[in-house]
N, C-alpha and C positions, 0 to 999 in steps of 0.2 A: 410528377408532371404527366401530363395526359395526354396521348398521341397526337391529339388534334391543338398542340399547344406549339408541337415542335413545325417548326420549317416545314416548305413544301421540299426545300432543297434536299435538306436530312433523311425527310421520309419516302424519298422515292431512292436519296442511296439503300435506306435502308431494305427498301423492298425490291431492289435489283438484286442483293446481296441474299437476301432470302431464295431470289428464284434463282441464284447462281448456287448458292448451298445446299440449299435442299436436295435440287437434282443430283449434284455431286456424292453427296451421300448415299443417295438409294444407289448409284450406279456402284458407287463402293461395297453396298453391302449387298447388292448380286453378287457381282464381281466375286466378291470372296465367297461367297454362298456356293457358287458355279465351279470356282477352283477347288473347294473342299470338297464337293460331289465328285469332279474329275478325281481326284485321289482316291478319295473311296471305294471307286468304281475303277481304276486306270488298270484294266484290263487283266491277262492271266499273270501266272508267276511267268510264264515264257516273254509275256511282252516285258515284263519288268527287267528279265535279264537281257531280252535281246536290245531294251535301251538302254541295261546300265553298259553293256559292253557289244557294241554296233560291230568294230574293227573286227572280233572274233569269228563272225558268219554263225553257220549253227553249232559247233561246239558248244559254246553254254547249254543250248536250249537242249541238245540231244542229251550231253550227261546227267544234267536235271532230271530228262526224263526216266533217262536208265535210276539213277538213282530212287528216284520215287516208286518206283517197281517194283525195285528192290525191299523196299522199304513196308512199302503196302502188302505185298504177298508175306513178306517174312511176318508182322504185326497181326496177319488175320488171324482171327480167331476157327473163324469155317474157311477155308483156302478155295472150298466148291466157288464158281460163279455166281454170283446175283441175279437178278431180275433184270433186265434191260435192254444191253446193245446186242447178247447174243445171239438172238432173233433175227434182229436186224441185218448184222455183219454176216450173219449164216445162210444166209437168200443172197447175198451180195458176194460173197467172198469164196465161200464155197465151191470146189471143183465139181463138175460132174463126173459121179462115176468112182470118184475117191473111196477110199476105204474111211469110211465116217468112224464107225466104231460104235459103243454102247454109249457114251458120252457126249458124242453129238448133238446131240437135241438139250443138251445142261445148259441152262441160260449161261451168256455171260457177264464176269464182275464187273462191273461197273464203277467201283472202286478203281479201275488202271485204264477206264476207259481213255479219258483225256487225254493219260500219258502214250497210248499208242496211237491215238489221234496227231499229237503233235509229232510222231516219229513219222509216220505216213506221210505229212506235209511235209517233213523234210526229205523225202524220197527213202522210206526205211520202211521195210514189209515184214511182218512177224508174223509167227503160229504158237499160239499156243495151247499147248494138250495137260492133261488131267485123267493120269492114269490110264497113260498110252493113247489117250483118246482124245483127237485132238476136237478144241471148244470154241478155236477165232484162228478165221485168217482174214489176214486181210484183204480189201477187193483186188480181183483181178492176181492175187498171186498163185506159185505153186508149191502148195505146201512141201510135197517132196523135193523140189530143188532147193529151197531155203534150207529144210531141214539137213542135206545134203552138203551144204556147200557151209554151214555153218558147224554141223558134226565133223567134217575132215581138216578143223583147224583149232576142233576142242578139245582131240582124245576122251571125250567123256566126260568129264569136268565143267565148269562154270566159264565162260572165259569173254573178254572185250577186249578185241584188234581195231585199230582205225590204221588201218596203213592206206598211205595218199588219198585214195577218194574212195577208196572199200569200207566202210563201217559191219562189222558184225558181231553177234550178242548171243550170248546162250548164259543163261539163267537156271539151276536146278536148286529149286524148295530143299530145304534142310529136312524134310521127312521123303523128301524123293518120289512125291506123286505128283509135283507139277513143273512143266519144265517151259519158256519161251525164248524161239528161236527169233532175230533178228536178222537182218539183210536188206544192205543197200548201198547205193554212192550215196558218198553225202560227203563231200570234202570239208577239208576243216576251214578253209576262208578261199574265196571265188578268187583265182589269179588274174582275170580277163577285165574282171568287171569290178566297178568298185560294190562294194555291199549295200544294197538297197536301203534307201534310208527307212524310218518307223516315223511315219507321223505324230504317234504318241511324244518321244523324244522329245519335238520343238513347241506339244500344243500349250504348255501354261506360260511358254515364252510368246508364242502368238497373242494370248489372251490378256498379258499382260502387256503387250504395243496394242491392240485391240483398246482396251481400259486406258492407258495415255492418250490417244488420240482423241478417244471418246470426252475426256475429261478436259483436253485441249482445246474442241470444239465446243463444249458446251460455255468452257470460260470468255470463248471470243464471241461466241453468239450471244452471250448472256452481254459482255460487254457490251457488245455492237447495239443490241436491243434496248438495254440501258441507256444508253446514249441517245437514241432515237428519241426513244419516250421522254426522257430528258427534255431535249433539244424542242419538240413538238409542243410542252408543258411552258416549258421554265421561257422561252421564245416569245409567245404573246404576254407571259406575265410581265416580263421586260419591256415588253411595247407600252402595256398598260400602265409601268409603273413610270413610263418616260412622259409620255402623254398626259399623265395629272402631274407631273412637274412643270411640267410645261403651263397647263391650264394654271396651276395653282402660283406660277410667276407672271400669269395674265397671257400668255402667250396660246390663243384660239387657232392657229394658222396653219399646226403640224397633225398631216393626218396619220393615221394609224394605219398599217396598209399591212392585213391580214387577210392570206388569200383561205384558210384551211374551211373547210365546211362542221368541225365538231363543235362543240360546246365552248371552247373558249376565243373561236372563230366567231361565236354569234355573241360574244361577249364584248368580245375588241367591238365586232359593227355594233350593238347596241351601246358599246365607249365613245363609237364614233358619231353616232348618231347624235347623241349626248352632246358631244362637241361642238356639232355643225347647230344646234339647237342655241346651244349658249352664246355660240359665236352671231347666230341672227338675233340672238337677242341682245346681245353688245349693242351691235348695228343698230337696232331698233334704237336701244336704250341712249346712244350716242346722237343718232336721229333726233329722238324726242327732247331729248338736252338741247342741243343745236334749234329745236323751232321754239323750246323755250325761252333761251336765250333773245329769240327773234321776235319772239311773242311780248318779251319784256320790254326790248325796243322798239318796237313796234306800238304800244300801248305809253310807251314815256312820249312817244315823240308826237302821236297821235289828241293825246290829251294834252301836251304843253303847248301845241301851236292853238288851238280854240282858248286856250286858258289865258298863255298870253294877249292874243286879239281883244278877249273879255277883259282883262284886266287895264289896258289900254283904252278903250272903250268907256271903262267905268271911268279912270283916271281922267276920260278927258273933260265926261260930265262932272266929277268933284273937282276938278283945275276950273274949272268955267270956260274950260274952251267952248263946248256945245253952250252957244247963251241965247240962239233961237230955239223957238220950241220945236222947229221943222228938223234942226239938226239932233235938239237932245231926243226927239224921238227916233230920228236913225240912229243912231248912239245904242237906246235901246234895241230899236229893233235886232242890230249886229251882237249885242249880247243874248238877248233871244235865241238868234240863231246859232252863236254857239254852244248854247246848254244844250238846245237842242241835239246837234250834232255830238255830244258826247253824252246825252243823253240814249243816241240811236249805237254809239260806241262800247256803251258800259252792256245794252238791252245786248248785242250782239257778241262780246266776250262774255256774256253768263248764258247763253244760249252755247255757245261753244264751248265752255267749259262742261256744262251739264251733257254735251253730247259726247263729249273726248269721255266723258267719265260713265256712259251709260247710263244716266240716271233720270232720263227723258225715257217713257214708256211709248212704243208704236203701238197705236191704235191699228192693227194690222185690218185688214176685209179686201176682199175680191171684187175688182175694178175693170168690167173692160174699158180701156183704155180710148177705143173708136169713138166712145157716146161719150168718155170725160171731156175728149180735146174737143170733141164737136161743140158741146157744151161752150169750155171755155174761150174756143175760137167765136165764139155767136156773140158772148158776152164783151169781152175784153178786146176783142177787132177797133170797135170804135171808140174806146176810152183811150186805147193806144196811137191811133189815128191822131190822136189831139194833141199827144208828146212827140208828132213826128215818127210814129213808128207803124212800120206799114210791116202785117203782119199776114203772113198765109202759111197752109198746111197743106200736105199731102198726108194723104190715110191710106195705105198699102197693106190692106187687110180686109182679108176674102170676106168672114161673118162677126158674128158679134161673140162667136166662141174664141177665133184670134184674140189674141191682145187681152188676156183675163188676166189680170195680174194683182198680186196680194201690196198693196200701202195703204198707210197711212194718208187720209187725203188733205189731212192740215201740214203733216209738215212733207204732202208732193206738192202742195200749190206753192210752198215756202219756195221748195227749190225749184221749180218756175219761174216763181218771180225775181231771184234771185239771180237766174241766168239771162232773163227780160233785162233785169234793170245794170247790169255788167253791159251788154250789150248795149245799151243806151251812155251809159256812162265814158265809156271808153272809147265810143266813134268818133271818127274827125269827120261825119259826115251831118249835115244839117239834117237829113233823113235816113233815117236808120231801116234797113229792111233785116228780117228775121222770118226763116224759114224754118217751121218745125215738122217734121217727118215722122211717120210712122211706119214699122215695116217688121212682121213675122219669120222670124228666125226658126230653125230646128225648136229647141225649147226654150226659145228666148223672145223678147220683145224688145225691140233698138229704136230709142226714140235719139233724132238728132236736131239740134237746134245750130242752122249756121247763121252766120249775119256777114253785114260789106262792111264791117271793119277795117283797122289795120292790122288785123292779126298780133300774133305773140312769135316771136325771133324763137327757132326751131329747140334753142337748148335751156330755151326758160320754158316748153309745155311742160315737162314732168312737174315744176314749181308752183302751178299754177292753182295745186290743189293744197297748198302749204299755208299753214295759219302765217296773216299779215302777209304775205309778198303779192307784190304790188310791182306792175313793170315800171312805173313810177319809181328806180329807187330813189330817188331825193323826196319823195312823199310829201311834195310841194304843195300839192294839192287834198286837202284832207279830205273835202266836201263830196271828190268822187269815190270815199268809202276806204275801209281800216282793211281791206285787204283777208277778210272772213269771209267774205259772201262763199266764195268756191269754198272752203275751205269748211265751212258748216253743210254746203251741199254734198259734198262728199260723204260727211258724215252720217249724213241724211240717206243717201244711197246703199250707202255700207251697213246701216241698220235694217235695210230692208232687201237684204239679201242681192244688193245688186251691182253692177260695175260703172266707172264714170271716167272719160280720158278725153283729152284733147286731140284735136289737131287743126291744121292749116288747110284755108281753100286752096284751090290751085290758083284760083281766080281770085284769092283775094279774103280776106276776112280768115274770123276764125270759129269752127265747129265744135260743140260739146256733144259726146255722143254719150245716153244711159243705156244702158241694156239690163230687163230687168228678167227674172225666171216666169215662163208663161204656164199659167197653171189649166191644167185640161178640166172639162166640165163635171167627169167624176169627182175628180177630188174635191 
């Protein structure tokens, strides 16, 4: 199985567990690495005994050292001094004035350095000589008093008293040329005070509450972090996966509401996006059904009323009703006029159809608009004058760079005459006036055509550009048109990049206003 097969869920435990492990072990194997080095290193033999046994005070640490003195001087092979401290301690320790002797200037051993090192710290001062001559004292002492005060309690002989807080040591070599006097307080455990603790003691129990904590904290931070990431991941994938259940049981309604700005922030809005996209196209798609629907009736009812009349008609001239010729020719004449009228029916749903479907080419070119309407106004004033319609203009446009606009000029004169003859159709007025306007917008050009109609009742304007509706609903009347005209004019407009809406005079009638993009003389 191959990682990118498994769960996002599996593989982010699996990679919290990683960054929780991992760290855990390297801190383990410091850890142990630090405590082995501490061992290693954990200080002299004095600190080992002063932590194995704290209670004692310096007792361990002193006898150790007497012993090792012993030990070392009796094992030498040269019992002379070495190279080393004696120099040192002999500028420092040294009396003036003393009786040095020929020996004085004999380095010293450095072999027992330490062990008189730690006698000094615990407040014990020694001399010692090499053939009557003495080779170390320690700083600040007096060699004849030590030597003094430690000979009148050894008769000559080898000897270690610690009586109460008196420590003192005299040491004489088995060949009898080297002899070291000690002297000092140094009680055997502090009665006042309790014994100072040794850091050393508590340090690998420090390190080890040091290492729990550390390993304590990394598991809760690794969890805490885990969870986050988690939480941030698995959170929108949840949205997303509710959200196409939803879509996917037809439910468009519920949004997704992810505020995060990363990657699967811009996934949910491009989800959502997505959503709102299919959901207007339901709309639309429900829309288009719904004028279908209206299209269907609207074309059964539209062609059965001329069919019937025709059929009627015909009937009356095969009955013999029509049995003058004055009548049988109105007979015909009325069938005439209905073919005709579904003749202008059928021309006007394939016209609509081929626009609904884009398959009408615009002959597009640039048109200032000032000299078309002038034009048409010059032309059509008095052919309109004849059907009752008294027709004028206003031109609100500074030159003849205004008002440049890119159509088709077959099918703008279409929708002209197609708002002309609406306006004619639908007045209750013996004369019809119609005002068409022109006027320069920012980048636009607003042409409006109003008339002294009756207008259209305020919540049938948005309808008014809908295949077949007709304020007419009983569609009583066929002969004043199938309810396309706006409805092909729209299309008409919508092909040539422009907008078309209604509205109501104040004064009466009703307004169609186009606004088309005005195009500047470079371009």
């Amino acid at each position: 199985m191959r990682l990118r097969d498994i769960s996002v869920r599996k593989r982010l435990l699996i990679t919290n567990f990683m960054m929780v492990f991992i760290p855990f072990c390297v801190l383990v194997i410091i850890s142990s690495s630090l405590m082995l080095g501490m061992k290693l290193i954990n200080g002299s033999n004095q600190d080992k005994i002063n932590s194995m046994w704290p209670e004692k005070g310096p007792a361990p640490s002193i006898q150790f050292a007497i012993s090792s003195i012993k030990v070392k001087l009796e094992n030498s092979n040269d019992p002379m001094p070495g190279p080393g401290m004696g120099r040192h301690h002999h500028g420092r320790g040294m009396r003036k004035g003393m009786n040095q002797g020929p020996g004085l200037n004999m380095p010293f051993d450095t072999n027992i350095e330490k062990e008189l090192h730690d006698l000094e710290q615990l407040g014990i001062q020694s001399v010692l000589t090499q053939d009557n001559n003495i080779t170390y004292i320690s700083p600040e002492a007096d060699s004849q008093e030590i030597i003094q005060k430690v000979s009148s309690r050894s008769n000559g002989s080898s000897i270690m008293l610690w009586d109460d807080d008196i420590f003192l040591f005299k040491y004489q070599s088995s060949d009898q040329r080297t002899q070291i006097y000690s002297y000092g307080k140094a009680p055997l455990i502090t009665p006042d005070a309790p014994p100072k603790p040794n850091p050393l003691l508590y340090w690998d129990d420090i390190i080890t509450v040091i290492i729990i904590v550390a390993i304590i904290t990394i598991i809760l931070l690794g969890l805490y972090f885990s969870r986050l990431l988690s939480r941030q991941i698995l959170e929108p994938l949840s949205a997303l996966r509710k959200a196409s259940a939803e879509i996917r049981q037809g439910n468009l309604d519920t949004p997704i509401d992810i505020q995060t700005q990363d990657e699967f922030g811009d996934a949910c809005r491009d989800f959502e996006a997505m959503r709102l996209e299919l959901k207007a196209a339901r709309e639309q798609q429900e829309k288009y059904e719904e004028n279908r629907k209206e299209l269907i009736a609207g074309i059964s009812h539209d062609l059965s009323t001329p069919l019937t009349s025709m059929k009627g008609y015909a009937s009356g001239i095969l009955d013999g009703i029509a049995k003058t010729p004055e009548k049988q020719r109105h007979y015909v004449e009325m069938i005439l006029q209905g073919a005709t009228t579904m003749e202008k029916l059928v021309e006007s749903l394939f016209l609509f159809s081929k626009l609904d479907l884009g398959r009408i080419p615009f002959n597009l070119e640039n048109v200032p608009l000032k000299y078309y309407f002038t034009d048409f106004y010059n032309e059509q004033k008095p052919l309109l004058a004849e059907k009752n319609i008294n027709l004028t203009m206003e031109i609100n446009l500074a030159n003849e760079d205004e008002g440049l606009v890119s159509i088709d000029r077959i099918q703008f004169q279409r929708v002209i005459d197609n708002l002309i003859s609406n306006s004619s159709k639908y007045s209750n007025r013996d004369n019809v006036d119609i005002n068409i306007r022109l006027e320069a917008l920012n980048d636009s050009v607003r042409i409006t055509f109003a008339d002294n109609g009756p207008g259209v009742p305020t919540e049938d304007l948005p309808k008014l550009f809908d295949s077949f509706y007709r304020t007419d609903q009983a569609r009583s009347n066929v002969s004043k048109g199938s309810g396309l005209g706006l409805a092909i004019t729209k299309r008409i407009i919508d092909g040539m990049n422009g907008k078309i809406w209604a509205e109501n005079r104040p004064a009466g009638g009703l307004t169609i206003i186009i606004q088309l993009p005005q195009i500047t003389p470079s371009s």
